[in-house]
C-alpha positions in Angstrom: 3.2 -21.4 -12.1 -0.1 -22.2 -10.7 -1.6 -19.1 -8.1 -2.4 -20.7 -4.6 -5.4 -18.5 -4.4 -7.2 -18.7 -7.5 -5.5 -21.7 -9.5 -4.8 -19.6 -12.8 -1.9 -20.2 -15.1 0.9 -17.6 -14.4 4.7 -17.2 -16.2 7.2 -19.1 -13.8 8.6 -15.6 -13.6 5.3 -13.9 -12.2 5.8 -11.8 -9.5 1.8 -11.5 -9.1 -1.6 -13.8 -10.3 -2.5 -12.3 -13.8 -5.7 -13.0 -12.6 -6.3 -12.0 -8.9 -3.5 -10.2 -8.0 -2.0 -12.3 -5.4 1.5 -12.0 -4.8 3.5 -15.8 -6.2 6.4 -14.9 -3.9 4.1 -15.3 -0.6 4.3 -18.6 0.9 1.0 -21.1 0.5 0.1 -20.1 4.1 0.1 -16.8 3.6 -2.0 -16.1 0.7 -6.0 -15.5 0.9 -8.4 -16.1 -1.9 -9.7 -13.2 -3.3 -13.4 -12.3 -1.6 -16.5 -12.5 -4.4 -18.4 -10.1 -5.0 -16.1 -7.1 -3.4 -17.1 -3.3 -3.5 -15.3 -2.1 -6.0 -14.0 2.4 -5.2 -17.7 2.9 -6.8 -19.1 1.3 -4.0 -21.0 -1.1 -6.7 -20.6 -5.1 -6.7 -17.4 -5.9 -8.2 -17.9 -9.5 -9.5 -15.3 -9.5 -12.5 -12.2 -8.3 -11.5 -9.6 -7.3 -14.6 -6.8 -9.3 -15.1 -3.5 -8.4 -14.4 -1.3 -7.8 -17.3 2.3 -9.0 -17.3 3.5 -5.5 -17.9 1.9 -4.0 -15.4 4.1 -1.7 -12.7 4.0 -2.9 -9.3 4.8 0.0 -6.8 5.7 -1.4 -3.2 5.3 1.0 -0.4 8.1 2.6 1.1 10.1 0.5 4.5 9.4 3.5 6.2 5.7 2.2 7.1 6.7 -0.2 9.4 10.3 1.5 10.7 8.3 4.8 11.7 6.8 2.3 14.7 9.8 0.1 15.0 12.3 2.6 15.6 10.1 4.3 18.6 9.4 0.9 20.0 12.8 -0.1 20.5 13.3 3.3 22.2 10.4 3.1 24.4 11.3 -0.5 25.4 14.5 0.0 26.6 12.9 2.9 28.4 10.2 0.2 30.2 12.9 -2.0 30.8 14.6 0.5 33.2 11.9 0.8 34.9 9.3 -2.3 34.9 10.8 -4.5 37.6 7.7 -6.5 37.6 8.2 -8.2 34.1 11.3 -6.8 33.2 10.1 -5.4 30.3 8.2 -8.1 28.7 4.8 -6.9 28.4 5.6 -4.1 26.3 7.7 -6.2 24.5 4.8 -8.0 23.6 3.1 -5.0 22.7 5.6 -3.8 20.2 5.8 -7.1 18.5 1.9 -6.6 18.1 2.4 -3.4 17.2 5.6 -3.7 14.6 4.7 -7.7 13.4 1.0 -6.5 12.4 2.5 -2.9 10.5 5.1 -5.2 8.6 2.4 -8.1 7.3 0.1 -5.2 6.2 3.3 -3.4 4.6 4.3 -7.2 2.9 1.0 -7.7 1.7 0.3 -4.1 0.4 0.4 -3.2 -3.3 -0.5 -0.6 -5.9 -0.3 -2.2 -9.6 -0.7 0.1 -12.3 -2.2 -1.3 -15.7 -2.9 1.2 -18.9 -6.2 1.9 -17.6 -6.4 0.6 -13.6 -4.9 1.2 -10.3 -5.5 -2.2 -8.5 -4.4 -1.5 -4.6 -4.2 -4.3 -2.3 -4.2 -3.5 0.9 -2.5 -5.8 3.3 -3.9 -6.4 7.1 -2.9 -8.9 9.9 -5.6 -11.2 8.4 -6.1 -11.3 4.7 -6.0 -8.3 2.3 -8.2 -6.0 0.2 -8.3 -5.4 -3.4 -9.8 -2.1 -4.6 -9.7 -1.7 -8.5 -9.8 1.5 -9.7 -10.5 2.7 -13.6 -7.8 5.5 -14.2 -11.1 7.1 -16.0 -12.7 7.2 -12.5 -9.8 9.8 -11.2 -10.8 13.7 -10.9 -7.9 14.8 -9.1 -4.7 13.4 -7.4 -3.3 15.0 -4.2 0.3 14.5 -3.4 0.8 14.6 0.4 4.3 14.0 1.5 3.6 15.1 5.1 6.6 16.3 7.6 8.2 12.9 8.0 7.8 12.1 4.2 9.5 15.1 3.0 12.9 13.9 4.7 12.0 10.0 4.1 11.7 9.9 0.8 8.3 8.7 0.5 5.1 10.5 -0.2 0.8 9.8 0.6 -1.1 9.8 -3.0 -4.8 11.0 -2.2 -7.2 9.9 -5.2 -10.3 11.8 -5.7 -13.1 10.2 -7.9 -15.8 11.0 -10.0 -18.2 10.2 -7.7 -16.6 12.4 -5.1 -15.6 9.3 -3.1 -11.4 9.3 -1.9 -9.1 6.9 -1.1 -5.1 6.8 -0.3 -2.1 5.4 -1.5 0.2 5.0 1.6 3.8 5.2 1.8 5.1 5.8 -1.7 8.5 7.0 -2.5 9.3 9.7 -4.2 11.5 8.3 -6.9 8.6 6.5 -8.1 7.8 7.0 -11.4 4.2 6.8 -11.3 3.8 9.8 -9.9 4.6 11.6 -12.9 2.0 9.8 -14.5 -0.9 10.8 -11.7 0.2 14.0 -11.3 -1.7 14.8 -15.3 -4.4 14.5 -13.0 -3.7 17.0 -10.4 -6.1 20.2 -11.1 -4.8 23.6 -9.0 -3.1 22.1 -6.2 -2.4 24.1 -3.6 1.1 25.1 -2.4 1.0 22.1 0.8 -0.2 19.7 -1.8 2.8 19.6 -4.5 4.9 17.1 -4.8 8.2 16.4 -2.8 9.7 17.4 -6.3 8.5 20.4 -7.1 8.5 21.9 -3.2 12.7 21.3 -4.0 12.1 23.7 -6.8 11.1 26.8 -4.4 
């Protein structure tokens, strides 16, 4: 299977480009070539990318990142629609498709692959999306923040703390995944609001 984005050579089987990362499920229209030269989480010029291995786990966020603004939407629309006799609702309608549609493309588009030795994320938007590769060498501590609504969802925020004292997040990933267990080696002293969903069951 050829990748619409970068033209490599994949399995017919692939679920992602062993070579940029880009999903092979995603129609032709929806794919975007990778960007050259992209800051890598060292904030250095990122040229080579590493290729994806076959192997690799591929850790979806949780449905929970576009519901938690669907499910108020609906709620506030039929609330508008009582009330808006001008457009009978439509304009917030409009507004929460926005709103919803854009939350949903950057939840379809939104990845975290996990290699022996990387963290790739791709981080979906309304236009395009954002790789970020990230040497598992590079980590100095993991923070596990399930936050109020994750702690009855089932799906948790994974903070990643680098060497170089630069952060970035992992949105929206359940609980039951099993990478966690393999970040949390990483986690030095956490403190009691920063354990994970599973050990905070423990207590």
């Amino acid at each position: 299977m050829e990748c619409p984005a970068c033209g490599s050579d994949n399995q017919e089987d692939s679920k992602f480009c062993r070579r940029c990362g880009t999903p092979l499920s995603l129609n032709t229209s929806e794919v975007t070539a990778p960007i050259p030269n992209e800051m890598n989480a060292n904030g250095q010029d990122q040229p080579e990318q590493i290729t994806i291995p076959e192997d690799a786990v591929v850790i979806r966020q949780s449905h929970w990142s576009y519901l938690l603004y669907a499910i108020p939407g609906l709620g506030f629309l039929g609330a508008s629609m009582a009330f808006d006799f001008l457009t009978f609702g439509i304009f917030p309608l409009v507004v929460i498709i926005y709103i919803v549609g854009s939350r949903y493309l950057s939840f379809h588009k939104t990845a975290y692959i996990f290699t022996e030795n990387h963290i790739v994320m791709f981080h979906g938007a309304f236009f395009g999306r954002k790789r970020i590769d990230i040497p598992l060498a590079n980590l100095s501590n993991v923070l596990i923040q399930p936050g109020i609504f994750g702690k009855y969802l089932g799906y948790t925020d994974v903070g990643l703390q680098l060497v170089n004292k630069r952060a970035t997040l992992l949105q929206y990933i359940p609980i039951t995944s099993p990478i966690l267990e393999r970040l949390r080696v990483y986690i030095k002293d956490p403190s009691p609001h920063l354990k994970g969903p599973d050990k905070e069951s423990e207590e």
